[in-house]
N, C-alpha and C positions, 0 to 999 in steps of 0.2 A: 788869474795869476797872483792879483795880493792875497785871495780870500787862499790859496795855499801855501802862499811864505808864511802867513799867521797860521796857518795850522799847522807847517813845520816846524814854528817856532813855540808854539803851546806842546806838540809834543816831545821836544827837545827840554823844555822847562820841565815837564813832568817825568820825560826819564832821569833828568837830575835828580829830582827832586825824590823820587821815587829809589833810586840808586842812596841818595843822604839817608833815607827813613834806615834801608836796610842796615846800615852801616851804624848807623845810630842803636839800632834795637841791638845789633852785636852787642855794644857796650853794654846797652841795657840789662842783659843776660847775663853778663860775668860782673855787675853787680849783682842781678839778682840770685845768682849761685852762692854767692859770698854770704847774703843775708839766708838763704834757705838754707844754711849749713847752723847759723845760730837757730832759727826756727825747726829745725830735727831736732838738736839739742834739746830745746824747751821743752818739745813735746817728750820726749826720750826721762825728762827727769820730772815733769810731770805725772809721767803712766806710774814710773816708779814710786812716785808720793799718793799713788791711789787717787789723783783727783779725776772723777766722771767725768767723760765724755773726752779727755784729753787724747787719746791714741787716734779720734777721728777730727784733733785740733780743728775746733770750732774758725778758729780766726787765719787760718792758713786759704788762699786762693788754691784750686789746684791745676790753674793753666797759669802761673804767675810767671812761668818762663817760657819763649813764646817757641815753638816747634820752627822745624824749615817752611813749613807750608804756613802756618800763618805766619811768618817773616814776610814771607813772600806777599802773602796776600793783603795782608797792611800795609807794604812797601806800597803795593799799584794801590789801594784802597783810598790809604791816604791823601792822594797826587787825585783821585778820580771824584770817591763816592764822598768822603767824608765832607770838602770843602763846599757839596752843593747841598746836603742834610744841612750845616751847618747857620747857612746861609737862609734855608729853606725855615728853618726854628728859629734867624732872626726874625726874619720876616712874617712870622706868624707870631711872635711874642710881644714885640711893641705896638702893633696895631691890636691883637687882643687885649693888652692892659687899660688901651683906651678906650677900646669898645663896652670894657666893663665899667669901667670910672663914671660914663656915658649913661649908661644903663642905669648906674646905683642912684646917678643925679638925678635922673628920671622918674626914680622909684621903684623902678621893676625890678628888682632884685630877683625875682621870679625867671626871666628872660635871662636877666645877668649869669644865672649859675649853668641854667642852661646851655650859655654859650660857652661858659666855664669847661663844662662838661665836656661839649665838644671839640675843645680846643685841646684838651688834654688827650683825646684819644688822638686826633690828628697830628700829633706830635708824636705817639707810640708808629702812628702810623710812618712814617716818615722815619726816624730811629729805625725799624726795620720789623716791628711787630704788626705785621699785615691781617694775622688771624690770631685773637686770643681764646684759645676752649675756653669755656665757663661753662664749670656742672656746678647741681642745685640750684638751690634759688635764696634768696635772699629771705629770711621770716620778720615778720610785720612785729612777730612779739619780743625782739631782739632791743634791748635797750643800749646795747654796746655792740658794736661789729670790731672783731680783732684779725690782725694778718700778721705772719710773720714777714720779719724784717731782713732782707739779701742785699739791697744795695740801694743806690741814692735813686732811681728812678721807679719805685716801688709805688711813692706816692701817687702819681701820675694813672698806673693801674686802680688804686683804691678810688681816684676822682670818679676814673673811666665808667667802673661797673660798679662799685657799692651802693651808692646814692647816700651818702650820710653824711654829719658834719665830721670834718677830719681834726682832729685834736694836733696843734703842730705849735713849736718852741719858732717865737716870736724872731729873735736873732735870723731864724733860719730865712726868712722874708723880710729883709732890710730891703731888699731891692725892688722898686717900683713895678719892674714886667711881671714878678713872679707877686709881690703882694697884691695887687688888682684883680688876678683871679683865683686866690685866694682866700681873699674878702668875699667873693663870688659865691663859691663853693659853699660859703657859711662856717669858714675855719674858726674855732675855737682856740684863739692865742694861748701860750704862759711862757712863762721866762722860769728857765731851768735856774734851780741856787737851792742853797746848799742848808740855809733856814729854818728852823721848824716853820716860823709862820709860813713863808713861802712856800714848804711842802704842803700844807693845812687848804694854803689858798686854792693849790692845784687836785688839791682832793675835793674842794669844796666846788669844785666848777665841776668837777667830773659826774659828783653827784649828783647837781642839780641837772645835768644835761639828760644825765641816764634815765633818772628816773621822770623827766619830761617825756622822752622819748619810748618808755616803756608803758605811759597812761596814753600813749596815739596823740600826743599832741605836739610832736615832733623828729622828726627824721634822726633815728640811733647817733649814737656819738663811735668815731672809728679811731681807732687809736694802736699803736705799736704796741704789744704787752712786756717783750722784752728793753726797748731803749733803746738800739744798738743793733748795727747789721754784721751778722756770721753766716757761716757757713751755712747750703741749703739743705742743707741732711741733718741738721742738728737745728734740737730746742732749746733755748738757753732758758734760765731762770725766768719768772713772768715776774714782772711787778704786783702787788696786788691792788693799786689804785683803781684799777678797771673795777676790781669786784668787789671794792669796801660797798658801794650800791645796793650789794646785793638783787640785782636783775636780772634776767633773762639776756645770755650772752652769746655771741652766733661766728666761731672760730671761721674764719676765709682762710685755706693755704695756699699761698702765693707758689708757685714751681718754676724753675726755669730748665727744661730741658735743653741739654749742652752735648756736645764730641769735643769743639777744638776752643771754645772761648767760657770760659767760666766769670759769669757776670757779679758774683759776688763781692761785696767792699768791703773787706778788713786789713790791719795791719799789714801782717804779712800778706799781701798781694801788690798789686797796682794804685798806686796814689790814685784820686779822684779823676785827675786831670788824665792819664795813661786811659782808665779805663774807661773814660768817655770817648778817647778817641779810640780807641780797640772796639766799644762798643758798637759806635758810626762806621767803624769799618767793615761790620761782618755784612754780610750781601741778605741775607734772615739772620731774626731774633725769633725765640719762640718763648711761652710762656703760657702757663695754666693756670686757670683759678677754680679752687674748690669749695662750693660754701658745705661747710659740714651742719648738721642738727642744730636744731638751737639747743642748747645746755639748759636746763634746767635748774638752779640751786636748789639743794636741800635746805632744812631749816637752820642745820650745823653750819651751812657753807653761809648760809645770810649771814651769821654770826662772826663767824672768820674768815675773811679774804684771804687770808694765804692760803687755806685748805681749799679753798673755791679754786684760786689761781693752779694750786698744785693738781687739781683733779682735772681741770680745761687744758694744761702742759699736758698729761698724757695723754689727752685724746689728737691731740698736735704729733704730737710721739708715733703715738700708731697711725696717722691717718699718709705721714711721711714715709712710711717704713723708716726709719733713721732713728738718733736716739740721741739721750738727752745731756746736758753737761753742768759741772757747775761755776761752769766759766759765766760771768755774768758781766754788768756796768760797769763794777768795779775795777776790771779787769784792763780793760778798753779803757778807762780812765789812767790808769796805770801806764799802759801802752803810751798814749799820749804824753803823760809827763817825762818818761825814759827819751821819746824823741823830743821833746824842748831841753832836755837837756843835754842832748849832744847822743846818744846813745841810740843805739838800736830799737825800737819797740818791742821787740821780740824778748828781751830781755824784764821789761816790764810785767810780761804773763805768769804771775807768779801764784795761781791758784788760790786768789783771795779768800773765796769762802771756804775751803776748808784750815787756808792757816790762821784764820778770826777764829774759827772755831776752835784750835791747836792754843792759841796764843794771845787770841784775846786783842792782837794787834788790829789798827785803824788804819783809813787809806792814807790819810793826811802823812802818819807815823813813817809809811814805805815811801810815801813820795821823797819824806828828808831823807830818809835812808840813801835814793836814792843819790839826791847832792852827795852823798859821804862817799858813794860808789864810782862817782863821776870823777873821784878828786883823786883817786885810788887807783884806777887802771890807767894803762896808756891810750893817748890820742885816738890810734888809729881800728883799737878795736875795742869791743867789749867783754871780753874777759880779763882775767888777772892771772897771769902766769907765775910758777915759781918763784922765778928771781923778783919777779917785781912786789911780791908779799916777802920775801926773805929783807930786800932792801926796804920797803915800809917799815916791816918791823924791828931791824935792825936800827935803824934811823930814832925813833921816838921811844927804843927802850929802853931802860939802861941795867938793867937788871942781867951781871956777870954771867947766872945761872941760863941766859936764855942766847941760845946758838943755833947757829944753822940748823944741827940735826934735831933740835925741838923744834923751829920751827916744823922743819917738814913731816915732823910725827902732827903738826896742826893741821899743816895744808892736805895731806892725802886722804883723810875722812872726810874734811869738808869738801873736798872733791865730787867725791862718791865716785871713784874709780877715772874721772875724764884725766886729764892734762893740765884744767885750764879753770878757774872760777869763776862759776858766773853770778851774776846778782841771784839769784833764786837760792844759789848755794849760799851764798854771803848771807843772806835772809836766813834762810833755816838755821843753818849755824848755829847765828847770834841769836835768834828767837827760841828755837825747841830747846826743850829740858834736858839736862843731861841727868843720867840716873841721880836721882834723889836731888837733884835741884830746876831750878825752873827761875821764869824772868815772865813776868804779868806785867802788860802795857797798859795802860791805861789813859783815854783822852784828855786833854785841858784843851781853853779858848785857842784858835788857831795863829797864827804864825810863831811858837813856842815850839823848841827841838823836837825831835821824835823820843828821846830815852824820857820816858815820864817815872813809874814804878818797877824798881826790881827789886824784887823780893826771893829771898833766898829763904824756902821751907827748911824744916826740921829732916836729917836724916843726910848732909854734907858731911863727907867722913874725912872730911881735914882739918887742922888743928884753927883754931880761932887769929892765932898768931901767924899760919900761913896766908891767910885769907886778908888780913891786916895788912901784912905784905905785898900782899899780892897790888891793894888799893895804893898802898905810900909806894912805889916803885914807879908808878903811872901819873904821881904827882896828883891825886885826888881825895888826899889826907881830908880837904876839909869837906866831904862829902859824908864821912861818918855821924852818925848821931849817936850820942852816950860818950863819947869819947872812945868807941871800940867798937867790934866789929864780931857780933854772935853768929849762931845758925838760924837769928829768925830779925838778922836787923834789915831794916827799909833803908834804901838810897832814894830820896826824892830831891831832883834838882833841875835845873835847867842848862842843859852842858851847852856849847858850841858845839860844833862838827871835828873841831880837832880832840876835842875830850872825849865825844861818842867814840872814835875810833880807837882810841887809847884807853878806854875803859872795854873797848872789846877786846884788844889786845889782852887786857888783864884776865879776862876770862878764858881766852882763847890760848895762849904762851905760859900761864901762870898757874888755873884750877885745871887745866887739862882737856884736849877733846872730849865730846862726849863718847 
């Protein structure tokens, strides 16, 4: 009789609770509709700017809105399977940290990784990946093992079946359960920064490891080649640290075949925390691994890592059927600083490598851009509508000549046909050239504004004294050198954020769209 009031009263807890989940993901969804409408956008003005790989957006999840059926099925999942996986991977995590601490006291570090090993597939096991294919085999002449990169539970695969030291950012194992088998494994720490020396240090580790590992006197070094997890269908840019070594390198492609859960981690999808419990909730995970050829370098590719990097990318390319982008780190970096500052991420994807290429501009440069864009649109979204660029620049201009209907001869090009301005537009705008003039960015030491060098070439077909104008209107008289203002003079200075803006007004209300 008690052993079923408590079982009516657990199932009574669970239909709650189970009934809350549903209710909850509602909301979830008419958020997440709200942000996949800036994320079409992105991509939409992306494809338009010619940057690769953007039509098949790298960074977009594509179950990030959750169907009825897995409503459903998360609703009961969560109340059921999730709380006892969860439970099941404490329980296997603090008792394995100290089994290995145990181990390494002892010396056996041998044993240690061993159980390392094992601990990590018992944990896939449990997560819901009961059976992993693995074709090929792993080559002995391999002084690097590379995977691409889908999502935060990737590594756990590489421990399982690679056999190699795993190359992993120190920060990322602050925490005692996961540093202990870790250290097991034979992880090869660095700490990400932004330094030359610090890059230097983490080339100089990579080298020594490789080429240990490639004379047989120790187990390959494994390492992410892009940085960053995207979409499973797409290759992003590779780093080429893996191949400054110049060794023998041996691509693994990680797969996750999917119907209703798309396990990939990017911005636009499921934060960390969602898609861990989405992932616990599926009843199977499935997931392949392919070791392809070991790569051979030629004698050119010894010489240059990038053209190594770039020739290992397409065989990544073809080996996926899918295809490549040039959405890269920077990119993801970007994303990141858009959401610290209040903003969308999606808004942040602003095609880095081709507008460096375009413009010459740096990440440091977009990220202040961004503060200038945050300070510019209203609270509640991230665009810039009409009125609220009419009232900005009515506000800070004072120049008789400049009215509504100029402004809006500004706003409809930098549009490019939408309603609404988003930062990518705000970007191009201000950065590309308009016929016969141009604005070259250029780096100085960091925390210094973004506007570094604009330089106006030869071939502006406006008069010296409009252009003069144009600066003394905006209050940035004392920015001239010479005392004037030609078709071939430098502004170098260091503006705030209220001057950036106002010196693009100038250019934007004053020389004209492009």
């Amino acid at each position: 009789m008690i052993e079923s009031v408590w079982l009516r009263a657990l199932l009574t807890v669970q239909a709650l609770g189970a009934a809350a989940v549903f209710a909850a993901i509602g909301k979830y969804n008419a958020y997440v509709r709200e942000r996949m409408v800036i994320a079409e956008r992105t991509r939409r003005t992306l494809t338009a700017r010619k940057v690769e790989g953007a039509k098949n957006y790298a960074f977009m999840n594509q179950t990030w809105e959750l169907t009825l059926y897995e409503r459903v099925k998360t609703s009961v999942a969560a109340v059921t399977l999730l709380p006892t996986r969860v439970l099941l991977w404490a329980a296997i995590l603090i008792p394995s940290a100290v089994i290995c601490d145990a181990l390494f006291y002892l010396g056996r570090r041998d044993l240690a990784r061993i159980f390392a090993v094992k601990e990590c597939r018992l944990l896939l096991f449990i997560a819901g990946w009961y059976y992993v294919k693995v074709t090929g085999d792993r080559d002995p002449r391999a002084g690097v093992v590379l995977m691409n990169h889908c999502t935060w539970i990737d590594g756990l695969f590489a421990a399982s079946f690679l056999k190699a030291h795993p190359l992993g950012e120190q920060d990322h194992f602050s925490l005692w359960i996961f540093l202990s088998p870790a250290r097991a494994l034979g992880m090869v720490f660095f700490r990400r920064a932004g330094s030359a020396d610090a890059r230097q240090a983490i080339r100089k580790v990579i080298t020594d490891q490789a080429l240990r590992a490639s004379s047989g006197k120790e187990d390959p070094l494994f390492l992410f080649p892009e940085g960053t997890t995207h979409h499973n269908k797409i290759v992003m840019e590779f780093k080429d640290g893996a191949f400054t070594p110049g060794v023998p390198v041996q691509p693994a492609v990680l797969k996750y075949p999917w119907s209703n859960f798309d396990p990939c981690w990017v911005m636009s999808g499921p934060g960390v925390l969602v898609l861990f419990i989405r992932m616990f909730c599926q009843v199977v995970n499935y997931c392949e691994i392919d070791f392809l050829p070991c790569y051979q370098p030629s004698e050119a590719e010894k010489v240059d890592g990038r053209v190594f990097a770039a020739n290992v990318r397409k065989e990544y390319v073809r080996a996926i059927r899918g295809g490549a982008t040039d959405l890269n780190l920077s990119d993801v970096q970007l994303q990141n600083a858009a959401l610290k500052y209040g903003l969308s991420p999606e808004i942040g994807l602003v095609g880095f490598q081709k507008l460096k290429q375009e413009t010459g501009v740096d990440v440091q440069a977009i990220k202040e851009l961004l503060k200038v864009f945050r300070k510019w649109k209203r609270k509640d979204s991230s665009l810039v509508s009409l009125e609220e660029f009419q009232g900005w620049a009515l506000k800070i201009v004072t120049d008789k000549n400049v009215n509504e209907n100029k402004i809006l001869e500004v706003f409809r090009p930098a549009c490019e046909g939408e309603q609404e301005l988003d930062f990518r537009q705000f970007l191009c705008y201000m950065l590309l050239p308009s016929p016969g003039a141009g604005v070259q960015w250029l780096a100085v030491p960091e925390g210094e504004c973004a506007l570094r060098t604009a330089v106006l070439p030869e071939g502006l077909d406006r008069p010296d004294s409009e252009l003069t104008q144009a600066v003394a209107t905006v209050g940035l008289e004392g920015l001239l050198e010479g005392g004037g203002l030609d078709s071939r003079a430098v502004w170098t200075t260091k503006l705030g954020y209220g001057e950036q803006r106002r010196l693009f007004l100038a250019r934007a209300l004053v020389l004209g769209p492009p």
